[in-house]
C-alpha positions as CSV (number, residue, x, y, z in Angstrom):
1,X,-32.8,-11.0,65.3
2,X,-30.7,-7.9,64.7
3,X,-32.5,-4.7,66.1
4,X,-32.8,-1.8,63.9
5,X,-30.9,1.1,64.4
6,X,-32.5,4.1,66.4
7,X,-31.1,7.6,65.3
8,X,-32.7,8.9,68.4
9,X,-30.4,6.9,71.1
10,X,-27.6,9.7,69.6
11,X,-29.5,12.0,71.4
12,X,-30.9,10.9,74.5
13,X,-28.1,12.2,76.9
14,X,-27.4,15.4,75.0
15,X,-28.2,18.3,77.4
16,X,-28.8,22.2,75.8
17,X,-26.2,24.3,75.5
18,X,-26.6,28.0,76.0
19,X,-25.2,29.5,73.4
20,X,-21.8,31.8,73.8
21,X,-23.1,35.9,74.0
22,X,-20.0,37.4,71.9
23,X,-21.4,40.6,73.2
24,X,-21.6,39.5,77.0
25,X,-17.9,38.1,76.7
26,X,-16.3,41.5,75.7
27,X,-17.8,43.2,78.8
28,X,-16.0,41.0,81.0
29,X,-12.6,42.0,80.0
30,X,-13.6,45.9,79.5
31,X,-15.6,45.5,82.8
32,X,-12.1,44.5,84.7
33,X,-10.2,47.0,82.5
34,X,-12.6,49.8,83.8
35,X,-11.9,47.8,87.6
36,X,-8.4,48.2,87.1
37,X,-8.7,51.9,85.6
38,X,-11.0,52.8,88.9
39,X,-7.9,51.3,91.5
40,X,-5.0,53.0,89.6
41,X,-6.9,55.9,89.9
42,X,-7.6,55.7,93.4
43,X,-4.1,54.6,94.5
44,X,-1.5,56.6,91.6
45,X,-3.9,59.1,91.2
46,X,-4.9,60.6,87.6
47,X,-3.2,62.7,85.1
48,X,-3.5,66.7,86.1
49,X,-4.4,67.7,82.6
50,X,-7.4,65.2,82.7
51,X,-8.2,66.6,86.3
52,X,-8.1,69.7,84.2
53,X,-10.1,69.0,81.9
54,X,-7.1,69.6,78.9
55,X,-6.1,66.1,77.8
56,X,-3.0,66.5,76.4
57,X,-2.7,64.8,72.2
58,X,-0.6,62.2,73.5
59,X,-2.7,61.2,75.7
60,X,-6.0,60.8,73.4
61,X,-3.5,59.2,70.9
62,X,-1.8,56.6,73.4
63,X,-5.6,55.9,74.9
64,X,-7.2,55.3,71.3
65,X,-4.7,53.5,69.9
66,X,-4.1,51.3,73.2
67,X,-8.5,50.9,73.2
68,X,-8.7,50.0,69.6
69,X,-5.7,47.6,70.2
70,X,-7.3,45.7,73.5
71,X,-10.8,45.4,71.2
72,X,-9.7,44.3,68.2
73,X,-7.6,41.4,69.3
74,X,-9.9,40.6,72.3
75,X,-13.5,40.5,69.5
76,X,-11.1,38.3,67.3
77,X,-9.4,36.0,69.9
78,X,-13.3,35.6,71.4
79,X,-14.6,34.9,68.3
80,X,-12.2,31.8,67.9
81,X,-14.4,29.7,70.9
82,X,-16.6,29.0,67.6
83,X,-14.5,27.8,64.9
84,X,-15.2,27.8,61.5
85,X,-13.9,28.4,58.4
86,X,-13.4,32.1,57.0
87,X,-14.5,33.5,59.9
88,X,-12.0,35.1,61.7
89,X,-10.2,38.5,60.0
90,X,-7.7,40.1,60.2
91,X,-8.3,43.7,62.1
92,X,-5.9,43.0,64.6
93,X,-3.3,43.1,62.9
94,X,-4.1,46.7,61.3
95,X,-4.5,47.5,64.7
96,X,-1.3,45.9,65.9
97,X,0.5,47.6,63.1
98,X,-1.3,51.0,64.4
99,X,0.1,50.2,67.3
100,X,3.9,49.8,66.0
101,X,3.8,53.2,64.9
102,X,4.6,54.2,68.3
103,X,8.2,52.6,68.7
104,X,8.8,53.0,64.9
105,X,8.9,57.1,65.6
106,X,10.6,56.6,69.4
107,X,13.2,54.7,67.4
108,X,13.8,57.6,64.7
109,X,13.8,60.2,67.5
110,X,16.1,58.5,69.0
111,X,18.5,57.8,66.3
112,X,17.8,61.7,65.1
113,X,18.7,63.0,68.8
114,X,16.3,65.1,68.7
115,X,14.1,66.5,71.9
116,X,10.7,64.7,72.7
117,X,9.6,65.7,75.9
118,X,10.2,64.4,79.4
119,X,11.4,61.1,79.3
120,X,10.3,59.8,83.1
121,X,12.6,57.9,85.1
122,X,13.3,54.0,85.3
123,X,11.3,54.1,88.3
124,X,8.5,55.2,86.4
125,X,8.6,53.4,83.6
126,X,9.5,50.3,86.2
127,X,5.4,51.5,87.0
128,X,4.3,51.7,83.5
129,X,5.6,48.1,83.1
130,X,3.7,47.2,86.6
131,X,0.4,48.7,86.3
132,X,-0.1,47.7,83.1
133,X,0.7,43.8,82.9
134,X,-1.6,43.6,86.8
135,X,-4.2,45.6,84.5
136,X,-3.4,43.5,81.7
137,X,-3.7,40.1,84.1
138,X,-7.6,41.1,85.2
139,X,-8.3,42.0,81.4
140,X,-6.7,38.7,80.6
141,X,-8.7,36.4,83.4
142,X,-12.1,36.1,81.1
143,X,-10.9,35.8,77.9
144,X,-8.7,32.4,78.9
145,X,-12.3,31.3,80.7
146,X,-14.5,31.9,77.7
147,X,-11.9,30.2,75.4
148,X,-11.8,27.2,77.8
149,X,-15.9,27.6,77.3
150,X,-15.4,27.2,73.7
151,X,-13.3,25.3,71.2
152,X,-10.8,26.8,69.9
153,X,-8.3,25.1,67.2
154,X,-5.4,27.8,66.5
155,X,-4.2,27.7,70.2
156,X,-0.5,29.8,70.0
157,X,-2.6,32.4,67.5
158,X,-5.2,32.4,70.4
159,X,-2.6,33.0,73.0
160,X,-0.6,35.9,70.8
161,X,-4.1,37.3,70.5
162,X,-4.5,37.1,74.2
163,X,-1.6,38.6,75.4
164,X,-2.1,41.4,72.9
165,X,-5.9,42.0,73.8
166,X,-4.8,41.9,78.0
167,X,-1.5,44.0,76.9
168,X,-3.6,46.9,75.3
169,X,-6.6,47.0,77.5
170,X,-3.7,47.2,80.4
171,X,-1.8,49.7,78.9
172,X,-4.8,51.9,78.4
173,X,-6.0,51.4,82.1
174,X,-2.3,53.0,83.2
175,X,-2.8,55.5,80.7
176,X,-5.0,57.4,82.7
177,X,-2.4,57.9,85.6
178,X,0.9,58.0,83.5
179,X,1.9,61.7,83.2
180,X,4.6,61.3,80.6
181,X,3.6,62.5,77.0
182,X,7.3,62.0,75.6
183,X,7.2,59.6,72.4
184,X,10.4,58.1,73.2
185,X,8.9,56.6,76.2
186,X,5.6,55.7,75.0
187,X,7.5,54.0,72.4
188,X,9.8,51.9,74.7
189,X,7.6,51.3,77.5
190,X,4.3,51.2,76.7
191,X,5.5,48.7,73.7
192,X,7.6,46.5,76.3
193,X,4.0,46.5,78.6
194,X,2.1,44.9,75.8
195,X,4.8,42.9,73.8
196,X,5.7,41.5,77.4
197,X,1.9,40.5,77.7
198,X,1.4,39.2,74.2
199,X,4.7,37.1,74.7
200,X,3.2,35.4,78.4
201,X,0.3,34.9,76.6
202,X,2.1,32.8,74.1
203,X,3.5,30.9,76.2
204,X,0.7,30.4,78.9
205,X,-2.7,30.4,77.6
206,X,-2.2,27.5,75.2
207,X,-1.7,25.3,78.0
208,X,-4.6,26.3,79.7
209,X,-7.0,26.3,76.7
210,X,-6.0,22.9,74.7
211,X,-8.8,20.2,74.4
């Protein structure tokens, strides 16, 4: 005789899952930015005119706009270990096109020929470029490990996203040493840091996320 089907054998391995804190996985990438910030500080030192207590306007620019580019795509690439329809917007990419603003004016002052400041060195930006994609590494560490948590189904918008969340929290970690306020080389470096990043991240995290 044929046994009648029993729903509850569906369920008799299934173990509870703890549910993903969104909250608890953006502190781990801030908490390594602020590690990252704390070691450049100790080792390159920090910027005299925050020792001073006078940040200079690039500086509060470049941080903000480096900050809100690291938390946008890093709350929207986290958000995509739970997929589901119509819930993922599209912040990041105001933020990323906030962001752009930065090389769009180095380009025109640069075409223009007209003065911008102290340009630094190639050793320095050489730095720039250093400090930030290390930074940008430790930022990017527990996003890929939350994503692998999770299920995410866009995997190369996932990587963009990770790249560009590690690039900017990176960037802004270096910030706080860099003592260049010059547009032209916010614009070029600063902007190779975190396309750089965003491009590794295209290429690596999707590999290490797909299930």
């Amino acid at each position: 005789m044929k046994q009648p089907f029993d729903i509850s054998q569906l369920v008799d391995e299934l173990q509870p899952v703890r549910p993903m804190n969104m909250r608890r996985g953006l502190m781990l990438p801030l908490g390594m930015t602020m590690a990252a910030l704390a070691v450049i500080a100790t080792f390159a030192g920090v910027r005299a005119d925050l020792m001073a207590g006078a940040p200079h306007p690039m500086f509060l620019l470049r941080a903000g706009t480096l900050l809100l580019l690291g938390l946008v795509c890093a709350t929207t690439l986290l958000a995509m270990a739970n997929p589901g329809v119509g819930r993922h917007g599209h912040g990041w990419k105001t933020a990323l096109a906030a962001a752009l603003l930065f090389p769009l004016a180095a380009t025109i002052l640069a075409l223009a020929g007209q003065p911008s400041g102290t340009s630094g060195t190639m050793q320095s930006g050489v730095q720039c470029l250093a400090y930030s994609l290390i930074a940008g590494l430790g930022a990017a560490v527990p996003m890929v490990l939350w994503l692998r948590k999770g299920a995410p189904v866009a995997i190369e918008k996932a990587g963009w996203l990770t790249g560009l969340a590690a690039g900017g929290l990176g960037a802004f970690a270096y910030n706080f040493h860099c003592p260049f306020n010059s547009i032209v080389y916010t614009g070029f470096w600063y902007s190779l840091a975190v396309g750089l990043c965003a491009l590794l991240g295209r290429v690596i995290v999707p590999r290490l996320i797909r299930w």
